[in-house]
C-alpha positions as CSV (number, residue, x, y, z in Angstrom):
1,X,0.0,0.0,0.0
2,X,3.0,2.3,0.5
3,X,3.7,2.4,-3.4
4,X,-0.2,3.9,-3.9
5,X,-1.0,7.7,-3.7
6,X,-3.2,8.1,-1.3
7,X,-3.8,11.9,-2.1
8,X,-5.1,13.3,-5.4
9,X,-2.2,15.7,-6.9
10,X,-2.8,18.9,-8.0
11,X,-3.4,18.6,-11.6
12,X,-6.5,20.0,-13.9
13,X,-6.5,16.5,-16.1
14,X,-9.0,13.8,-15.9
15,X,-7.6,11.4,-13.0
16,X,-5.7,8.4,-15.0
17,X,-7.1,6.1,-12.8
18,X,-10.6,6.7,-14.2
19,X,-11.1,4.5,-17.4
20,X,-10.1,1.4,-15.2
21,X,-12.8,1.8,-13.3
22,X,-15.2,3.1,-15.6
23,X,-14.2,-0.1,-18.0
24,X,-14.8,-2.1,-14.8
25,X,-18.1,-1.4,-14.4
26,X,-19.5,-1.9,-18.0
27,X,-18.2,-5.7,-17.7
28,X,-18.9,-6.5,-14.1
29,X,-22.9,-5.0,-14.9
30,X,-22.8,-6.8,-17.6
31,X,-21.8,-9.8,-15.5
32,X,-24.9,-9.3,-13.2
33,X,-27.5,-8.1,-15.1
34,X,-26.7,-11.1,-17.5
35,X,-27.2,-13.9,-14.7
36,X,-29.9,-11.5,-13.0
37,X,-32.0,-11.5,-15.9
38,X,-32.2,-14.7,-17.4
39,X,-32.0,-16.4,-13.7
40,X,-36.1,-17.1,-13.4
41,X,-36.6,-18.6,-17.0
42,X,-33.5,-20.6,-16.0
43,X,-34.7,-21.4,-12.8
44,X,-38.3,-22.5,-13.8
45,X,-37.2,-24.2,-17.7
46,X,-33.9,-25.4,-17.2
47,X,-32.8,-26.3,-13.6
48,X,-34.5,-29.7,-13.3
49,X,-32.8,-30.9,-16.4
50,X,-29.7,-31.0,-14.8
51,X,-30.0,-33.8,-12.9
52,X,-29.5,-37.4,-14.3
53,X,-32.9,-37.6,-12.5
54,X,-35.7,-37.3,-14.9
55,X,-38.3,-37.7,-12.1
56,X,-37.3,-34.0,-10.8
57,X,-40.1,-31.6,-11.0
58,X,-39.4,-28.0,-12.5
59,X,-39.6,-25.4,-10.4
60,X,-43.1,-24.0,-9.6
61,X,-42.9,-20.3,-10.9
62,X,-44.1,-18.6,-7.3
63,X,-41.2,-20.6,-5.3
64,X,-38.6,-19.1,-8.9
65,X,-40.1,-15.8,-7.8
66,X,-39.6,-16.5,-4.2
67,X,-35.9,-17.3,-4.5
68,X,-35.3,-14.5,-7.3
69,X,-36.1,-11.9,-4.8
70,X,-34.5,-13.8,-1.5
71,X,-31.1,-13.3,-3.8
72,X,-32.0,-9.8,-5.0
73,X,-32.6,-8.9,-1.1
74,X,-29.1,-9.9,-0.2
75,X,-27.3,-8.6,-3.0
76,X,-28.8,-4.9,-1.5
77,X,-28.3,-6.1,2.2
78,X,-24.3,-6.8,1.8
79,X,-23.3,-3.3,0.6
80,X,-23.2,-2.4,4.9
81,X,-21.0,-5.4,5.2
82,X,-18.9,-3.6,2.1
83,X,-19.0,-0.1,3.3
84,X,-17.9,-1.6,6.8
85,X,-15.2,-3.6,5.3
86,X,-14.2,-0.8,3.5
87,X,-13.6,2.1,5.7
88,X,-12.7,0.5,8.7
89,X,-9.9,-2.6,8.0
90,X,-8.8,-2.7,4.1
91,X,-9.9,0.5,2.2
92,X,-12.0,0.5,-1.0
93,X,-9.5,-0.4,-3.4
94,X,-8.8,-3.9,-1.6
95,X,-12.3,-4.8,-1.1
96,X,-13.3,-4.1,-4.3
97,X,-11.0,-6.3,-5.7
98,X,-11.4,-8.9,-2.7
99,X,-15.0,-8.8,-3.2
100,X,-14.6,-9.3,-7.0
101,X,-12.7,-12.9,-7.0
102,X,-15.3,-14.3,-4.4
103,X,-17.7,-12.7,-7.3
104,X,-16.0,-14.5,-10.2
105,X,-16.3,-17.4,-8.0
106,X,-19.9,-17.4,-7.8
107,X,-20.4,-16.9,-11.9
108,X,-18.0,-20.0,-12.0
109,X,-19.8,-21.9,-10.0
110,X,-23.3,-21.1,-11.3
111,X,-21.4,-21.8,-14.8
112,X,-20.9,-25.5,-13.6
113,X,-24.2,-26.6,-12.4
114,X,-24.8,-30.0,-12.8
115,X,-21.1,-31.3,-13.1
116,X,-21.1,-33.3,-10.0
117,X,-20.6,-33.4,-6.2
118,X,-23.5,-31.1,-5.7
119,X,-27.2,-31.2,-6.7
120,X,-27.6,-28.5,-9.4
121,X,-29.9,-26.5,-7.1
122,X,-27.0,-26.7,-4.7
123,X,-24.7,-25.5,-6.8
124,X,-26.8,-22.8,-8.0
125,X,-27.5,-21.9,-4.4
126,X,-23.7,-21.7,-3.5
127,X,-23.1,-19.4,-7.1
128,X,-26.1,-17.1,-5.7
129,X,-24.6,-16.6,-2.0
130,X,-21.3,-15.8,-3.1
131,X,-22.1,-13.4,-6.0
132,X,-24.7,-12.1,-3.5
133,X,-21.4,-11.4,-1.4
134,X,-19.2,-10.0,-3.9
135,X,-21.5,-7.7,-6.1
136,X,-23.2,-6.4,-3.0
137,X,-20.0,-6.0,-1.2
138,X,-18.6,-3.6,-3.6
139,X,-21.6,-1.3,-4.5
140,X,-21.2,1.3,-1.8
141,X,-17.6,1.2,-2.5
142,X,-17.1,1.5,-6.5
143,X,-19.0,5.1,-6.6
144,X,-17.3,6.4,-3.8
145,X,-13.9,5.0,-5.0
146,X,-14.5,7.1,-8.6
147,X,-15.0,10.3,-5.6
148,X,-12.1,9.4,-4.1
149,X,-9.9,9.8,-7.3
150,X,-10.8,13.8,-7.6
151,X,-9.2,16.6,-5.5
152,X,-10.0,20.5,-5.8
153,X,-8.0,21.2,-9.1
154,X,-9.7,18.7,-11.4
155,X,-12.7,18.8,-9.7
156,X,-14.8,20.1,-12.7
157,X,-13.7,17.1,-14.3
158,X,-16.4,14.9,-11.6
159,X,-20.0,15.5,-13.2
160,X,-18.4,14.5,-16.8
161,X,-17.2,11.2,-15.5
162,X,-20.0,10.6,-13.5
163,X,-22.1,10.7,-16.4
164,X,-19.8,8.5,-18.1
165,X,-20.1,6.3,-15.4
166,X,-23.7,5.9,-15.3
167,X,-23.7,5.3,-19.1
168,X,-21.1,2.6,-18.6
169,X,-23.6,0.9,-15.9
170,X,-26.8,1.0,-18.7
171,X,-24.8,-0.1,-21.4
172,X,-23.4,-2.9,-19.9
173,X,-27.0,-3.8,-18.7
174,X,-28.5,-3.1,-21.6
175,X,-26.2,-5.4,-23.7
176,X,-26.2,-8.5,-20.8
177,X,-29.9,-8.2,-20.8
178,X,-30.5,-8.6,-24.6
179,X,-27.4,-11.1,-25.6
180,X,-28.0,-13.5,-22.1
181,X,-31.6,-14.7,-23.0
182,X,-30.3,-15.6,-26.3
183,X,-27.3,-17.8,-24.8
184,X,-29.6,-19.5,-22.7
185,X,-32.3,-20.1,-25.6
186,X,-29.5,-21.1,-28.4
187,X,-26.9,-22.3,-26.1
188,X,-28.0,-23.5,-22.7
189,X,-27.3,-22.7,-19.4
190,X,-23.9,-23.2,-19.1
191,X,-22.5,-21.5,-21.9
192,X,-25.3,-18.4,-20.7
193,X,-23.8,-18.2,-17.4
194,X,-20.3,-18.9,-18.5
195,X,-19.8,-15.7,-20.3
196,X,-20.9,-13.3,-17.7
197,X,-18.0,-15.0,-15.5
198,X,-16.3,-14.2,-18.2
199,X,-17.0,-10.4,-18.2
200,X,-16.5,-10.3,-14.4
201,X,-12.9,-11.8,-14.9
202,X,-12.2,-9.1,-17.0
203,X,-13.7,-6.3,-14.9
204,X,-11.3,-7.8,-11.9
205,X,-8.3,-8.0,-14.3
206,X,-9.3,-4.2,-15.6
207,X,-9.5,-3.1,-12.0
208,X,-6.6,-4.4,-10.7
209,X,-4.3,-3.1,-13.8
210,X,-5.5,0.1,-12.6
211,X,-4.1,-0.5,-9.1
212,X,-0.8,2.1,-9.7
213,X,-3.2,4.6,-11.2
214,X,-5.8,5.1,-8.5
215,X,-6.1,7.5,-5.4
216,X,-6.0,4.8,-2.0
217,X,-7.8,6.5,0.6
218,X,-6.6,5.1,3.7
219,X,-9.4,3.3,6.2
220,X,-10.7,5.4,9.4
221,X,-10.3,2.3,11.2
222,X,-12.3,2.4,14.9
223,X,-12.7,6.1,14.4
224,X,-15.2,5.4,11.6
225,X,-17.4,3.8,13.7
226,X,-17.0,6.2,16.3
227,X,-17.9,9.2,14.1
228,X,-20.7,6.9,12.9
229,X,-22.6,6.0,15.7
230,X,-22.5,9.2,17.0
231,X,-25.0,11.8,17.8
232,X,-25.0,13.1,14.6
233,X,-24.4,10.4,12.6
234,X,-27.4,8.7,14.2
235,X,-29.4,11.3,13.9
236,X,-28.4,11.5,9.6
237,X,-29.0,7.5,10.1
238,X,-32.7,7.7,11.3
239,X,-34.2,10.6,9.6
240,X,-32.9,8.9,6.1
241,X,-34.2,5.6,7.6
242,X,-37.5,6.7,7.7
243,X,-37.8,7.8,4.6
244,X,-36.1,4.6,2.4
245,X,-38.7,2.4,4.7
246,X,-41.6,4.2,1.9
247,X,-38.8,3.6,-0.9
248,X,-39.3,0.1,-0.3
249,X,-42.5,-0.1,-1.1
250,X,-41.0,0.7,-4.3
251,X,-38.9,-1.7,-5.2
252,X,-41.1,-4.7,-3.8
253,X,-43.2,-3.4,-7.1
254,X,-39.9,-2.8,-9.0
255,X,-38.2,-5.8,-8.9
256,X,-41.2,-7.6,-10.0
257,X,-40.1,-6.6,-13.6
258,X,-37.3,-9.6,-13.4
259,X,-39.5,-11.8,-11.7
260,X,-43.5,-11.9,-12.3
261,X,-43.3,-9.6,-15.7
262,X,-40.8,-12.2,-16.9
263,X,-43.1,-14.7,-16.9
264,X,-46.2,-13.1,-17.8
265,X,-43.9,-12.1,-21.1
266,X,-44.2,-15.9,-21.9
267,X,-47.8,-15.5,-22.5
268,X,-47.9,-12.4,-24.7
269,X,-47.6,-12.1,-28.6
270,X,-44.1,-11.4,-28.5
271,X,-43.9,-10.1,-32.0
272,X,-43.7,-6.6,-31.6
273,X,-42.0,-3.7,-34.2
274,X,-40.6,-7.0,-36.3
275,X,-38.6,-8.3,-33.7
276,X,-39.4,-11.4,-31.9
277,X,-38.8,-10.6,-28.1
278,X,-37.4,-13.4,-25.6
279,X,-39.1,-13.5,-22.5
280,X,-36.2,-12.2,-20.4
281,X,-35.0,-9.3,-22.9
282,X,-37.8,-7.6,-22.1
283,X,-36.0,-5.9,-19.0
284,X,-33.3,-4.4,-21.6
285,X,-35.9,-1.6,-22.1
286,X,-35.1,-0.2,-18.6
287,X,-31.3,0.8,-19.4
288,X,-32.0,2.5,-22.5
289,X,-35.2,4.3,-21.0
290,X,-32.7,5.5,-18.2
291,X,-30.8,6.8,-20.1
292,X,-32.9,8.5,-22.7
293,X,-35.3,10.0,-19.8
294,X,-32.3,10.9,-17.2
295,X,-31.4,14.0,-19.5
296,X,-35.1,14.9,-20.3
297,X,-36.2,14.9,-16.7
298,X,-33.0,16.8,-15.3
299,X,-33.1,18.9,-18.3
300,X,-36.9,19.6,-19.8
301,X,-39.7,18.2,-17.3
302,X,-38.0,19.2,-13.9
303,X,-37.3,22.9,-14.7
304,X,-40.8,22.6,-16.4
305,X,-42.5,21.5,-13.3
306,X,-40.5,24.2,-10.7
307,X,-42.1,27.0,-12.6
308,X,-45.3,25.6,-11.2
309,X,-44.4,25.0,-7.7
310,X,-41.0,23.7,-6.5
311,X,-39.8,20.6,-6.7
312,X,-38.2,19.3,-3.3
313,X,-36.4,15.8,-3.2
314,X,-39.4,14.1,-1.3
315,X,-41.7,15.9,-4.0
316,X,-39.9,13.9,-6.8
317,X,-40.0,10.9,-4.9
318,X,-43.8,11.0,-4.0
319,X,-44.9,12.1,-7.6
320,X,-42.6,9.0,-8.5
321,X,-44.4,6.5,-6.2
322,X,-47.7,7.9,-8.0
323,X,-46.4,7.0,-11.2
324,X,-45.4,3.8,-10.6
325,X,-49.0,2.8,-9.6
326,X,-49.9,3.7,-13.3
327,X,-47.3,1.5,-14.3
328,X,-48.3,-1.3,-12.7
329,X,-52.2,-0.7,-12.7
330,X,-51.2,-1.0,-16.7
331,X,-50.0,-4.5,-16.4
332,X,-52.8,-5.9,-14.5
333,X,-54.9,-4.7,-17.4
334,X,-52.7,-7.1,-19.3
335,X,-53.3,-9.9,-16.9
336,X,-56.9,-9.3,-16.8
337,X,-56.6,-9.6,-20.9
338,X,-54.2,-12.9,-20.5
339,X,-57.0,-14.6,-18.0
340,X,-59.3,-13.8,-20.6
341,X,-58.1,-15.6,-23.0
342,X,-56.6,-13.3,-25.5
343,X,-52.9,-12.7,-26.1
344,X,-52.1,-9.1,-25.9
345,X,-49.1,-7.4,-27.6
346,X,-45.3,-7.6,-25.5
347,X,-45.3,-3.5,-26.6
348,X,-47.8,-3.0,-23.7
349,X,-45.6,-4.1,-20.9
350,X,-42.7,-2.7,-22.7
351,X,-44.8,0.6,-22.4
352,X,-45.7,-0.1,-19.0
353,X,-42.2,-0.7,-18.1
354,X,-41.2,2.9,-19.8
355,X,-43.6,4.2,-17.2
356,X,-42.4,1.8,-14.3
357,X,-39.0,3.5,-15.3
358,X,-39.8,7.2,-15.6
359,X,-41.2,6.4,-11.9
360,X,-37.4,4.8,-10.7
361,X,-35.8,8.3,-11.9
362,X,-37.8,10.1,-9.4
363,X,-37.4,7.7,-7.0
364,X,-34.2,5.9,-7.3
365,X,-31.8,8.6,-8.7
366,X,-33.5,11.1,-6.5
367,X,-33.1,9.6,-3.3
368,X,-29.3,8.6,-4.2
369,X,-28.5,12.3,-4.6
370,X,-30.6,13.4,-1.8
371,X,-29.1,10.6,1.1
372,X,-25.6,11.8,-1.0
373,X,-25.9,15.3,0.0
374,X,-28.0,14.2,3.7
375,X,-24.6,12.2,4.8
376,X,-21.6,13.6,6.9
377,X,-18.6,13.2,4.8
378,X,-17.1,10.8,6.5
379,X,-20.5,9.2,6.2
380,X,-21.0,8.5,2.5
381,X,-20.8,5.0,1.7
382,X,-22.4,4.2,5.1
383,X,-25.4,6.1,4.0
384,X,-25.5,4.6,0.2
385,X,-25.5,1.1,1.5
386,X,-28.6,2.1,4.3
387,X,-30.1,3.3,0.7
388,X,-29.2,0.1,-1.1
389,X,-31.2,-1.7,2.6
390,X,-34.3,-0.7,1.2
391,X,-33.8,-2.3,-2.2
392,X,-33.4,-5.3,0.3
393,X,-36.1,-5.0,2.2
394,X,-38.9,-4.4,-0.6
395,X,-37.5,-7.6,-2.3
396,X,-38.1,-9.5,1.1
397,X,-41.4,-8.3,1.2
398,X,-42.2,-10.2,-2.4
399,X,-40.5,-12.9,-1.5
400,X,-42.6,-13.5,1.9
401,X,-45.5,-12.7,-0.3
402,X,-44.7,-15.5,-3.0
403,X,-43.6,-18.0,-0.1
404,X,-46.7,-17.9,1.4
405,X,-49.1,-18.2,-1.6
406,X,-47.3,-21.1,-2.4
407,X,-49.3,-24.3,-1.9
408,X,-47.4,-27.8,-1.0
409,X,-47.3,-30.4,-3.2
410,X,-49.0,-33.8,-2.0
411,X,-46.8,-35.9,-4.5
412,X,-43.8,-34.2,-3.3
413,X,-43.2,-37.3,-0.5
414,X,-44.0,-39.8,-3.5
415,X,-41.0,-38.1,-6.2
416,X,-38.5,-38.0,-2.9
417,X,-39.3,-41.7,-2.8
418,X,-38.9,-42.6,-6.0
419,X,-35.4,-40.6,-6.1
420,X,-34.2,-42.4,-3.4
421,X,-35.4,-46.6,-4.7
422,X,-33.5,-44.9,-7.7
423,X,-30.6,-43.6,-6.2
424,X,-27.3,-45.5,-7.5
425,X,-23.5,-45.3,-5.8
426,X,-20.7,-43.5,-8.4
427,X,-20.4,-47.1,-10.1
428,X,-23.6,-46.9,-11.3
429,X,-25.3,-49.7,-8.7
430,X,-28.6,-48.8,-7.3
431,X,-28.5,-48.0,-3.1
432,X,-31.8,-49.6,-2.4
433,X,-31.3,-53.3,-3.6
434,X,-34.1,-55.2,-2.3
435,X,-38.1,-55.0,-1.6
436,X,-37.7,-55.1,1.8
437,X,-35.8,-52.1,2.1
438,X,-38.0,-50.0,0.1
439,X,-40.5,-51.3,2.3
440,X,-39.0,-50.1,4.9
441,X,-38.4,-46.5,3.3
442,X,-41.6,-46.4,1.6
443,X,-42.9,-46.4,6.0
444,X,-40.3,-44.3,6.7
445,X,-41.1,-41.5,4.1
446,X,-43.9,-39.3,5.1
447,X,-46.4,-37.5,3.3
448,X,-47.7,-34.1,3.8
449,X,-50.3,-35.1,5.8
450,X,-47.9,-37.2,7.7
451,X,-48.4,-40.4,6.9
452,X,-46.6,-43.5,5.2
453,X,-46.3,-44.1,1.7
454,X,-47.8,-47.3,0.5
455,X,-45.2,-49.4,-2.1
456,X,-46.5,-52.1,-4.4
457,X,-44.1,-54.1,-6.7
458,X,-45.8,-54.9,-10.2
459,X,-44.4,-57.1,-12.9
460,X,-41.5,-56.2,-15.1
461,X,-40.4,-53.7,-12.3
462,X,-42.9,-51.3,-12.3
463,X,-44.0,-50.5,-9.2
464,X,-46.7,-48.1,-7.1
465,X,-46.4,-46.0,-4.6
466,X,-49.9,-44.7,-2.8
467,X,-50.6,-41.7,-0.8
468,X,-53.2,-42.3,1.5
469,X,-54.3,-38.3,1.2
470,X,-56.1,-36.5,3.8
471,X,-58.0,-39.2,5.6
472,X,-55.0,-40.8,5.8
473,X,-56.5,-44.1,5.2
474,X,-55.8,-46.7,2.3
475,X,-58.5,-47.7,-0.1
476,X,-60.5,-44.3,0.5
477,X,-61.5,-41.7,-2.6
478,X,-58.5,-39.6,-1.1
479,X,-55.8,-42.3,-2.4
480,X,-52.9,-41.1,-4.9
481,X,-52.1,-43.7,-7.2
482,X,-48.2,-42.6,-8.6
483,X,-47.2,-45.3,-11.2
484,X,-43.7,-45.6,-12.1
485,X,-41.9,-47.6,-14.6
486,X,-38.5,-50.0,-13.3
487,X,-36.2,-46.9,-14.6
488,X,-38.2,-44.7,-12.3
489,X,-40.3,-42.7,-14.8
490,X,-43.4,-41.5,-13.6
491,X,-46.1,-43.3,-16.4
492,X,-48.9,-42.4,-14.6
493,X,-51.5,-40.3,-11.9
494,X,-54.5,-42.4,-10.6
495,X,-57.0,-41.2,-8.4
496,X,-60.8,-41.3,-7.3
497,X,-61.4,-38.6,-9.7
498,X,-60.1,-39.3,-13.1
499,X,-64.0,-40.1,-14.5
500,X,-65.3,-36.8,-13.4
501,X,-61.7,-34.8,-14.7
502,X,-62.2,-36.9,-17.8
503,X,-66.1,-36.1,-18.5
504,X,-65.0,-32.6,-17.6
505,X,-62.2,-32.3,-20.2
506,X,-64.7,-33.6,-22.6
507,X,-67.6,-31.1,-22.2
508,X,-64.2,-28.7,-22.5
509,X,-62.9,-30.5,-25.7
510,X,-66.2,-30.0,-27.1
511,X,-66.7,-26.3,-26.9
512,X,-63.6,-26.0,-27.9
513,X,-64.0,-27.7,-31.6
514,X,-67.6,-25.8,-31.4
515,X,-66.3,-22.2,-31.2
516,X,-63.6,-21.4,-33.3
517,X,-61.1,-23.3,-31.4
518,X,-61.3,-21.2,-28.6
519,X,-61.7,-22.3,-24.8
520,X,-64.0,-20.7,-22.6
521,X,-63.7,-18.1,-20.3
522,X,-63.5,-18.9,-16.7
523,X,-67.4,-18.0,-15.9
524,X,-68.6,-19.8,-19.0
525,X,-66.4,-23.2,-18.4
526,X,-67.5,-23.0,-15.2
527,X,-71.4,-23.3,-16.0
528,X,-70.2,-26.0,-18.4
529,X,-68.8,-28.7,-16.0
530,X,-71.0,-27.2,-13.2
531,X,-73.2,-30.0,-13.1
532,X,-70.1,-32.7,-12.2
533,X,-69.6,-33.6,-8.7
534,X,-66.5,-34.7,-7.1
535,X,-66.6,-37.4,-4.8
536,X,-66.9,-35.4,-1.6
537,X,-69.9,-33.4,-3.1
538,X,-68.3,-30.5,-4.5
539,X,-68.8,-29.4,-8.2
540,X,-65.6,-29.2,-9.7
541,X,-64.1,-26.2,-11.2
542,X,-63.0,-24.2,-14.2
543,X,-60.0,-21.4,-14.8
544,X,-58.9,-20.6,-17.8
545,X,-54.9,-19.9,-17.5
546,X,-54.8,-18.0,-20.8
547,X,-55.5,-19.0,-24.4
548,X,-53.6,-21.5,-25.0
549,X,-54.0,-23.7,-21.3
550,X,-56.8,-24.5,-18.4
551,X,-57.4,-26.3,-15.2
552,X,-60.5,-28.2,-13.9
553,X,-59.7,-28.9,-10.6
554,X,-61.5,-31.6,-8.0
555,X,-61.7,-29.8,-4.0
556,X,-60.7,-33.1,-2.9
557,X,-61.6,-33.9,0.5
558,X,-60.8,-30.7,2.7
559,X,-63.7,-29.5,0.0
560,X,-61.6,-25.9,0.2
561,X,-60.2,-24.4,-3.5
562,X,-56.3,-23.9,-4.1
563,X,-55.5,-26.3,-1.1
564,X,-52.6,-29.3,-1.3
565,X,-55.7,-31.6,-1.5
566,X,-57.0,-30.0,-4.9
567,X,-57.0,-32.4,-7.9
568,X,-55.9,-30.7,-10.8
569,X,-55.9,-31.5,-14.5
570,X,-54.0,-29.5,-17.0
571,X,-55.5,-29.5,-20.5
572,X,-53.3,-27.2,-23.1
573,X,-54.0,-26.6,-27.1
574,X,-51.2,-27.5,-29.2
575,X,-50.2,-24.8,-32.0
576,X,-47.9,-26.9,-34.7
577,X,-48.1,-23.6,-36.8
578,X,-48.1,-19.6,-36.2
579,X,-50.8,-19.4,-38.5
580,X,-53.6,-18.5,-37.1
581,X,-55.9,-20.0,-39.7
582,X,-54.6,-23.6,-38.8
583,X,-56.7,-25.7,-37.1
584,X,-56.0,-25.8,-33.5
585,X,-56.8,-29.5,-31.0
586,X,-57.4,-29.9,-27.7
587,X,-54.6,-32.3,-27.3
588,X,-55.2,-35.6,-24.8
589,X,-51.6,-35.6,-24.1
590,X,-52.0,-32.7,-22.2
591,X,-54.7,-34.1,-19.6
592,X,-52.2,-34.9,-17.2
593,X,-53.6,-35.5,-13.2
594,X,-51.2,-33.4,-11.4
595,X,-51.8,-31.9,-7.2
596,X,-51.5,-28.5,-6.5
């Protein structure tokens, strides 16, 4: 550290240390935008082919959702581990560039999920944490570092390279966002999460070639926290507190736009201005909005708005919040058109999301340059990462919100099962040899009602494995009937309602090839099957999922809707061409008993 200035020198040049860091940013957010943005599609599409398992279930989108904004919370919660790391023991330069090889770490290993030694939802897990470490580590530090390389003589020089690094930030964003869907669609996920590692080993080799360049501002060490945690400091702390607490709000909405609007982008008619949009690229409109409406905010609509009456930080902000309702009021008009049946235009959430955008300027940007000027100098990246808390705690929020709507699985217990009677040593020899040890695991593996799982050996191999359901008795309407093949794939679903699902489907099927090929809308499917009782009394019901896919589902014997004891069957048109002229079918394929 003695070789390093630790002063800026006079001068009225641009600091040299500058286009290492700027350069550093546009590969390391190209690093985590790229992961960020196609990690939900991966997570629901590609993560349970992975296995050598084929009996592993994909993800259920709300627990995709759930996870995708558990990571996003601590990415924003580790910038006050960073800022603390920072200007108390090693100093911005070494833990940025500390931070960044436990990052590179985590691209590597989310880049070999699958190879071995790990399940690949434990290796993606293990990716997640550390680049959850590294990339949230070094946010509070990278802005101030680029403060840190200015004294009073270039000084004019700060708002120009500031700009430059915000561009840098949206470019690299914008590019990950667009180019990563299309690695993972073309090339899988390997190759998809490969190349942002990539991109972060560069930023850290960029970073660190700039290590003779840059201004080293020396850590505070204990006096930090003293000046911290002081009466003014925790006075700057709580009334800034108080304040990102409503911010939060904001990005529990926000952040939806990787999660939630991902997937409802599945279900739209992605063909919009002649480009056929991946599901996942449609967050690559936020960068370039950002930096298109940055300049005509600061420079047209603010200056606009204060000859009316002044704009105040907090004023932006709460005009923002307002805005983003809008935003988001517009994409529930899109859901409402999905549930319908019809397949609205991907340019409607894009135009929602230029909304949802205009809405983070005021908010986001604003209350970056308002806790900015708020802190005590010595106070800055403290402040930023309390900032980046809230980012943390709206992402919490969702993901409590998605982890409790989530409903268990009844023929989770039955797949574990059939994993483990699978299960074979690294020689390729099954674990579980003979049938009275899967006996034995079959009473030792509990359903979610908490009861035994029944095992019955049939000839050539095949076998079945019975849930007893809520009464938890045998030989009751509530029994599961999972069928599996010798190899352990799952042939077929068997329960107490498969006439009434079946006469159901039918009365579905034939309204279908009666109107147009078009299903019915939830109300009208409903009076169709309404007449068809389940076995504990209750008629069954209708939803239609969007144009293309329904469910009839059976109450089961709790007789309560969206309940683990449902009985659900998924019926789905096929499409074999994008014209829309073509005869559609209901196909039988798609009737597949499945438990909520």
């Amino acid at each position: 550290m003695n070789n390093y200035l630790t002063a800026p020198r006079a001068s009225k040049k641009m600091p040299k240390g500058i286009p290492y860091i700027i350069g550093n940013e546009a590969a390391e957010r190209f690093s985590f935008y790229g992961m960020k943005g196609i990690l939900v599609v991966f997570m629901t599409k590609y993560l349970h082919l992975l296995t050598d398992n084929p009996n592993i279930a994909a993800m259920n989108k709300a627990a995709s959702i759930e996870l995708y904004h558990n990571f996003t919370s601590w990415v924003y919660l580790t910038p006050i581990l960073g800022a603390l790391l920072a200007d108390t023991l090693l100093g911005k330069y070494r833990t940025i560039i500390s931070l960044s090889l436990v990052y590179c770490m985590g691209h590597l290993t989310l880049a070999f999920m699958g190879s071995g030694g790990l399940t690949p939802e434990a290796w993606m897990m293990t990716g997640l944490a550390l680049i959850s470490l590294g990339s949230g580590g070094i946010k509070p530090c990278v802005s101030a570092h680029v403060g840190d390389q200015f004294g009073e003589s270039n000084a004019t020089w700060l708002t120009k390279v500031f700009g430059w690094f915000y561009i840098s930030i949206n470019v690299g964003a914008f590019i990950s966002t667009i180019l990563t869907p299309w690695l993972l669609e073309w090339y899988g996920p390997h190759l998809a999460f490969g190349i942002p590692g990539i991109l972060m080993a560069i930023a850290t080799f960029v970073f660190w070639m700039g290590r003779n360049k840059f201004i080293h501002i020396q850590p505070k060490g204990v006096g930090f926290m003293r000046e911290t945690f002081s009466g003014e400091g925790l006075k700057t702390i709580t009334k800034l507190a108080i304040i990102f607490s409503f911010v939060a709000v904001f990005w529990a909405l926000f952040d939806q736009t990787g999660s939630s609007w991902v997937l409802q982008a599945e279900d739209l008619n992605r063909l919009w201005l002649g480009v056929h949009w991946l599901p996942s690229q449609i967050q690559a409109i936020n960068p370039i909005m950002i930096v298109i409406l940055v300049p005509i905010f600061g420079f047209g609509i603010y200056p606009m708005v204060d000859k009316i009456f002044f704009l105040t930080p907090l004023r932006k902000v709460s005009i923002g919040l307002f805005v983003m309702v809008i935003g988001f009021a517009m994409v529930s008009v899109v859901q409402q058109w999905i549930d319908q049946g019809q397949q609205p235009s991907i340019g409607w959430q894009i135009f929602a999301y230029a909304i949802l955008t205009s809405s983070e300027v005021m908010v986001s940007i604003t209350c970056l340059e308002f806790a900015y000027t708020q802190a005590p100098r010595n106070m800055k990246s403290v402040i930023m990462a309390l900032f980046l808390m809230s980012v943390s705690l709206g992402n919490f929020f969702t993901a409590g919100v998605n982890s409790f709507i989530q409903i268990p699985n009844q023929l989770e217990a039955a797949t574990s099962l059939n994993a483990a009677i699978q299960a074979k040593d690294k020689n390729g020899k099954k674990l579980v040899t003979t049938q009275e040890n899967i006996l034995k695991l079959a009473s030792q593996t509990k359903d979610i009602n908490g009861n035994s799982i029944k095992y019955i050996s049939k000839q050539e191999g095949n076998y079945t494995l019975i849930l007893a359901g809520k009464d938890g008795t045998f030989g009751t309407n509530s029994d599961i009937h999972v069928e599996f093949s010798k190899d352990g794939d799952q042939t077929a679903i068997k329960t107490a309602e498969e006439i009434n699902l079946n006469a159901a489907f039918e009365k579905i099927k034939s309204y279908f090839e009666n109107n147009k090929n078009t299903l019915p809308k939830t109300h009208v499917g409903s009076n169709i099957i309404e007449a068809i009782i389940d076995n504990w009394g209750s008629p069954l019901q209708y939803r239609l999922v969007n144009r293309n896919g329904f469910r009839i589902t059976s109450l089961g014997a709790d007789k309560d809707y969206m309940t683990e004891n449902d009985i659900v069957l998924l019926g789905s048109i096929s499409r074999p061409s994008k014209d829309e002229s073509m005869p559609r079918n209901l196909i039988a394929g798609a009737k597949i008993g499945s438990l909520n």
